[in-house]
VEXDREN-2710 file (C-alpha; in Angstrom, 1 decimal):
% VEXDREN-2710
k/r/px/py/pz
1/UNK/-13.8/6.0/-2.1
2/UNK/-10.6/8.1/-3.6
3/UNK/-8.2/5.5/-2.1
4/UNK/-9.9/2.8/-3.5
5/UNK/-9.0/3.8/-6.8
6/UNK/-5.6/4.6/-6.7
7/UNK/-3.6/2.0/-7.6
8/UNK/-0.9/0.1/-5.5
9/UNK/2.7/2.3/-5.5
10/UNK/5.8/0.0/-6.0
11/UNK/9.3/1.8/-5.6
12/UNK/12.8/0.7/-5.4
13/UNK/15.9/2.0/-4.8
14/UNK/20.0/0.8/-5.4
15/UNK/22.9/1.4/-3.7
16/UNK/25.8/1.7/-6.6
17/UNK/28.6/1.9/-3.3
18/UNK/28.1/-1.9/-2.5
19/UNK/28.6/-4.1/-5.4
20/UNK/26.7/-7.5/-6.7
21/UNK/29.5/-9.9/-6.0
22/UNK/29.6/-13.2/-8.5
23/UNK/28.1/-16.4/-6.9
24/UNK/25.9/-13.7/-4.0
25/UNK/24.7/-15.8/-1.0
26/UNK/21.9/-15.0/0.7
27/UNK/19.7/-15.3/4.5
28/UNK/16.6/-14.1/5.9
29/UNK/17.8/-11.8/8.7
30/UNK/16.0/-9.1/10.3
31/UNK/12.4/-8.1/12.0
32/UNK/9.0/-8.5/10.3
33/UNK/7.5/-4.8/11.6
34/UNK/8.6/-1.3/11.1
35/UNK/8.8/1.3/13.4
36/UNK/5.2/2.1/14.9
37/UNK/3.0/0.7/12.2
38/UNK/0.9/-2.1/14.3
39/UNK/1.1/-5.4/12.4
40/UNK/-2.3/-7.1/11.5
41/UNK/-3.0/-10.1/13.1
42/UNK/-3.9/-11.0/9.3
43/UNK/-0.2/-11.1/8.9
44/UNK/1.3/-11.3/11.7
45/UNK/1.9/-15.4/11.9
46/UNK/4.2/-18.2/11.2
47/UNK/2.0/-19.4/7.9
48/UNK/1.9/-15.9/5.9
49/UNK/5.8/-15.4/6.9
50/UNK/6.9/-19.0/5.2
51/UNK/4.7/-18.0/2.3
52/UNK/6.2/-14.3/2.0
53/UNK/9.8/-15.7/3.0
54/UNK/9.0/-18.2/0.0
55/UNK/7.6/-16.2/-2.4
56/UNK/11.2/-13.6/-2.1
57/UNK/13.5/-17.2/-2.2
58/UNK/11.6/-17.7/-5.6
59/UNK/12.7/-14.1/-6.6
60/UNK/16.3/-13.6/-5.5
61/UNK/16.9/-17.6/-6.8
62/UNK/15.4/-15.9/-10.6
63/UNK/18.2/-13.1/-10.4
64/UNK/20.9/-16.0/-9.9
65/UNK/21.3/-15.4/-5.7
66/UNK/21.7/-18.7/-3.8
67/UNK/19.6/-18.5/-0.5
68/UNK/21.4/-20.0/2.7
69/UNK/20.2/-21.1/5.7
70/UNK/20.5/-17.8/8.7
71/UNK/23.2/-20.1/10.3
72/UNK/25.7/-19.9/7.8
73/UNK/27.6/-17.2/6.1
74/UNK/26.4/-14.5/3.7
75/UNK/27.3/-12.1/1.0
76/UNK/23.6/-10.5/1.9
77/UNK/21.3/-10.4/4.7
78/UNK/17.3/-10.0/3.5
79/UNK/15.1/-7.8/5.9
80/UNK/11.3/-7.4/5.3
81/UNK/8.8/-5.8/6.8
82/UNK/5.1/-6.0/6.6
83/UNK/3.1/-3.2/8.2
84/UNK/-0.4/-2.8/8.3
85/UNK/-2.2/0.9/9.3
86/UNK/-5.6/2.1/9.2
87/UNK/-6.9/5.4/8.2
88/UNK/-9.9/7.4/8.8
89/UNK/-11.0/9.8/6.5
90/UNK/-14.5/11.4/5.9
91/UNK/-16.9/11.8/3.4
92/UNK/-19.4/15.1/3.6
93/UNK/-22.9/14.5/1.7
94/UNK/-25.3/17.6/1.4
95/UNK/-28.8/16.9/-0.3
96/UNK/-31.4/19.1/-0.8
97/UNK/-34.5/20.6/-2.3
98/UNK/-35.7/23.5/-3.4
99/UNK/-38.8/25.2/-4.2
100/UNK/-39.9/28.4/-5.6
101/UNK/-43.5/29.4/-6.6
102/UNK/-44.8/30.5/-10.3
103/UNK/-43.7/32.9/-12.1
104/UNK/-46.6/35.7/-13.1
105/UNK/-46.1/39.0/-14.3
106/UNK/-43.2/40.9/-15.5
107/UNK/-41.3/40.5/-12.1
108/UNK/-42.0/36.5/-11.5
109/UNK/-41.4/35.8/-7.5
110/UNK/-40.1/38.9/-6.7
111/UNK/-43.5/40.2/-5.4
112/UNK/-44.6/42.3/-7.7
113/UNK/-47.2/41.4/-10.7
114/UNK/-49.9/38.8/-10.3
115/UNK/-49.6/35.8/-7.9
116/UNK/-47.3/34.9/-5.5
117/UNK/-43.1/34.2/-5.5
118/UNK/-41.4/32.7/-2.8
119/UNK/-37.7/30.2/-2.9
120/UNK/-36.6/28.6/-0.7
121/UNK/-35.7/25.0/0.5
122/UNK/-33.8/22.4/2.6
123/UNK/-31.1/20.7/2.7
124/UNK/-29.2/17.6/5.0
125/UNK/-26.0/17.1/5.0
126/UNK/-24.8/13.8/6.2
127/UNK/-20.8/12.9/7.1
128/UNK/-19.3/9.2/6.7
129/UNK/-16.6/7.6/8.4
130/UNK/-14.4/5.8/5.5
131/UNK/-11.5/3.7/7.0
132/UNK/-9.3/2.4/5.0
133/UNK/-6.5/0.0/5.4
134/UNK/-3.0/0.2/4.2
135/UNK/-0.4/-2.1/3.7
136/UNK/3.2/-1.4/3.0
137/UNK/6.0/-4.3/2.4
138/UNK/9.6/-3.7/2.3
139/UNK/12.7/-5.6/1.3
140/UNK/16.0/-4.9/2.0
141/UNK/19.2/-6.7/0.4
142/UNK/21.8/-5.3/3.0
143/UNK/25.6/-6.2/2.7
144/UNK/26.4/-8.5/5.5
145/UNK/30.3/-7.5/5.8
146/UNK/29.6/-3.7/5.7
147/UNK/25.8/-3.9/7.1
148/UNK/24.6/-1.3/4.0
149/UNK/21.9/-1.4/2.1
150/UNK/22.3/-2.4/-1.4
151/UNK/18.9/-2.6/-2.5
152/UNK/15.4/-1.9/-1.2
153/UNK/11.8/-2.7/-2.9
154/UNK/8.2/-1.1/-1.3
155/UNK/5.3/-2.0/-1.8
156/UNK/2.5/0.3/-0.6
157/UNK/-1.2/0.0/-1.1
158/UNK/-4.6/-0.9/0.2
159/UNK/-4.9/-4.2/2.3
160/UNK/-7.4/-7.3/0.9
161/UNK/-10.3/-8.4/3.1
162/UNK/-8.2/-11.4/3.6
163/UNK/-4.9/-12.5/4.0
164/UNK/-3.1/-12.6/0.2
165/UNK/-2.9/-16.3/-1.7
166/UNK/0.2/-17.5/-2.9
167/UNK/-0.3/-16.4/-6.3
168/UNK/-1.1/-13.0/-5.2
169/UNK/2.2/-12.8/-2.6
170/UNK/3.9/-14.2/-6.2
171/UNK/2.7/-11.8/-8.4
172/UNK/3.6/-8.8/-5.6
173/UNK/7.1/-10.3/-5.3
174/UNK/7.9/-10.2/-9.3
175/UNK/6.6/-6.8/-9.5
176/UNK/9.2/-5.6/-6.4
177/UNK/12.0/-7.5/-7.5
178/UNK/11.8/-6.4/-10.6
179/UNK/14.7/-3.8/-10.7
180/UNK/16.9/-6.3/-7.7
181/UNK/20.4/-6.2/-10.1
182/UNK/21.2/-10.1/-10.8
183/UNK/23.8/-12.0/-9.9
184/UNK/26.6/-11.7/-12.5
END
């Protein structure tokens, strides 16, 4: 329920060692998975890579980079990667009920005056399974004559239900490339 709440974390970081050259070409180069994260078959095809790949053209061509075809020449190389993880955390319930008998004379349930005392109760405690899932993008704007990085955006948050419309992927890709330096 905690992660459900917390919003979606989106970071960047620039490389002032590799410059932004005037008239910056750019290709999709690169893998589309990370390390060990497993990648969702919700993500993992041909469609939801065009739209991605599309949705990052629509961006870098904004901050004045001209996108070339992976066979030609370029200033930069774009990497992404989409990984998708599940977690499992658990939630601990206790409910219970207690009891206590009335209180007579000057000592109430303690057993001494008039009546009878007694407390007492029950309880159940109950643990959930939550699994949540997790999705983390990242870009990388990597020099192609030195192979550095000159700029990386992440995005990391909780996965949809479903695989992300356009305008979603297109509102995700502004709010990354928003610190990308442009083209001078």
């Amino acid at each position: 329920a905690i992660a459900a709440c917390t919003p979606p974390s989106i970071t960047s970081e620039r490389n002032p060692d590799v410059p932004i050259p005037a008239k910056a070409t750019v290709a999709f180069r690169g893998a589309t998975s990370e390390g060990s994260t497993q990648v969702d078959p919700a993500v993992g095809n041909d469609i939801i890579h065009a739209r991605i790949q599309k949705a990052v053209m629509a961006q870098l061509t904004n901050k004045g980079y001209t996108v070339v075809d992976s066979s030609q020449p370029s200033t930069f190389n774009v990497r992404y990667y989409v990984g998708v993880k599940q977690n499992t955390s658990y939630v601990t319930t206790t409910t219970g009920v207690g009891y206590g008998g009335p209180y007579y004379g000057p000592y109430g349930g303690y057993g001494y005056g008039y009546g009878w005392g007694g407390y007492g109760g029950m309880a159940t405690t109950t643990t959930t399974p939550v699994t949540n899932t997790d999705v983390s993008f990242v870009v990388d704007l990597v020099e192609a004559s030195s192979n550095k990085t000159a700029w990386r955006g992440i995005y990391n948050g909780e996965a949809q239900s479903s695989a992300p419309s356009d305008s979603r992927l297109n509102s995700l890709a502004t709010s990354i490339f928003a610190t990308l330096p442009k083209v001078p």
